[in-house]
C-alpha positions in Angstrom: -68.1 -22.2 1.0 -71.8 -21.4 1.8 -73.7 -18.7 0.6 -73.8 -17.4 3.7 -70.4 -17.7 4.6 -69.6 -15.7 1.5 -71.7 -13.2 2.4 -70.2 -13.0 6.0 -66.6 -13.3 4.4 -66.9 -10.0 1.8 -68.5 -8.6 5.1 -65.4 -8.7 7.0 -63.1 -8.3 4.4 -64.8 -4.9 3.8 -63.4 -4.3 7.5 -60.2 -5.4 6.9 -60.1 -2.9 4.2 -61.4 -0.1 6.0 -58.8 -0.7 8.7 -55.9 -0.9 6.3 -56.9 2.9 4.9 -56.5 3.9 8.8 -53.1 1.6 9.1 -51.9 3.9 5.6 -52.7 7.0 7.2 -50.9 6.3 10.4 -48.0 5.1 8.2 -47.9 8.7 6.4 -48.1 10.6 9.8 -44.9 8.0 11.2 -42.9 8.7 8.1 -43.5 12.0 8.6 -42.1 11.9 12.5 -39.0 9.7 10.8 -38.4 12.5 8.2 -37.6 15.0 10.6 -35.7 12.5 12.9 -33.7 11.9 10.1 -33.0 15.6 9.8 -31.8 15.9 13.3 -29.2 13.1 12.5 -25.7 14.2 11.6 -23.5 10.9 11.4 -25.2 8.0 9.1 -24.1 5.3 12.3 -26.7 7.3 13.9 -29.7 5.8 12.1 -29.1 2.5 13.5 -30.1 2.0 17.0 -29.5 -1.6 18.6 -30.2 -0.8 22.0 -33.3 1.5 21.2 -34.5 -1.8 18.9 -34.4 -3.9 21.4 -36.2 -1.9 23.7 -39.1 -1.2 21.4 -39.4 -5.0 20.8 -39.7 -6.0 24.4 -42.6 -2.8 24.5 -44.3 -4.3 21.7 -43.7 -7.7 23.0 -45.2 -7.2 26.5 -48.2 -4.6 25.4 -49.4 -7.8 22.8 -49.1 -9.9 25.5 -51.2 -7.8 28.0 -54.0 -7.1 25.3 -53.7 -10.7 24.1 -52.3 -10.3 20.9 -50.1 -13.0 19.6 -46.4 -11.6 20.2 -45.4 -13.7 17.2 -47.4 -11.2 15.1 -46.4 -8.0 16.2 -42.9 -8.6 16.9 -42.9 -9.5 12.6 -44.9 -6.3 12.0 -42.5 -4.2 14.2 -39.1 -5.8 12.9 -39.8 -5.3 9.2 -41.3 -1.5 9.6 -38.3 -0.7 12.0 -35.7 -2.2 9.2 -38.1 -0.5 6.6 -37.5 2.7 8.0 -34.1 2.2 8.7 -33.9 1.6 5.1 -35.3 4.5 4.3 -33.1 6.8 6.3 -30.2 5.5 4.5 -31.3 5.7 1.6 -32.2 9.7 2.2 -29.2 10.5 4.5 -27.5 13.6 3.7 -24.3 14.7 5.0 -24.4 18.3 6.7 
């Protein structure tokens, strides 16, 4: 690699940093929305939501598409933080 182009390279990698401390606080303030949904859930076959995945999927699906993302991307990002969370409410489900 050129000098240049590792110059250019640390350059946008900076970016990519600064953009992942914005992704982490947006993170925080979603777990924080999925904390009190959790709350609010009283069976533990509540925390799973086929129907409601499926629809988000599609969303995500069709807004890449329209802001030409590749779908292939998001629809990975969205499945694993979806079964991430999903995780998480199980794992922090209380009975009432």
């Amino acid at each position: 690699m050129s000098p240049k182009n590792k110059i250019e390279l640390n350059k946008l990698r900076r970016k990519l940093d600064i953009l992942d401390k914005d992704l982490l606080k947006i993170i925080k303030k979603r777990s924080e929305i999925v904390k009190k949904v959790l709350s609010l859930k009283v069976y533990k076959k509540e925390i799973v939501d086929k129907k409601r995945i499926t629809n988000i999927l599609k969303k995500i699906r069709n807004q890449s598409i329209n802001k030409n993302i590749d779908p292939k991307i998001t629809q990975r990002i969205w499945k694993n933080m979806i079964w991430s969370y999903i995780d998480y409410e199980k794992r922090n489900f209380k009975k009432k």
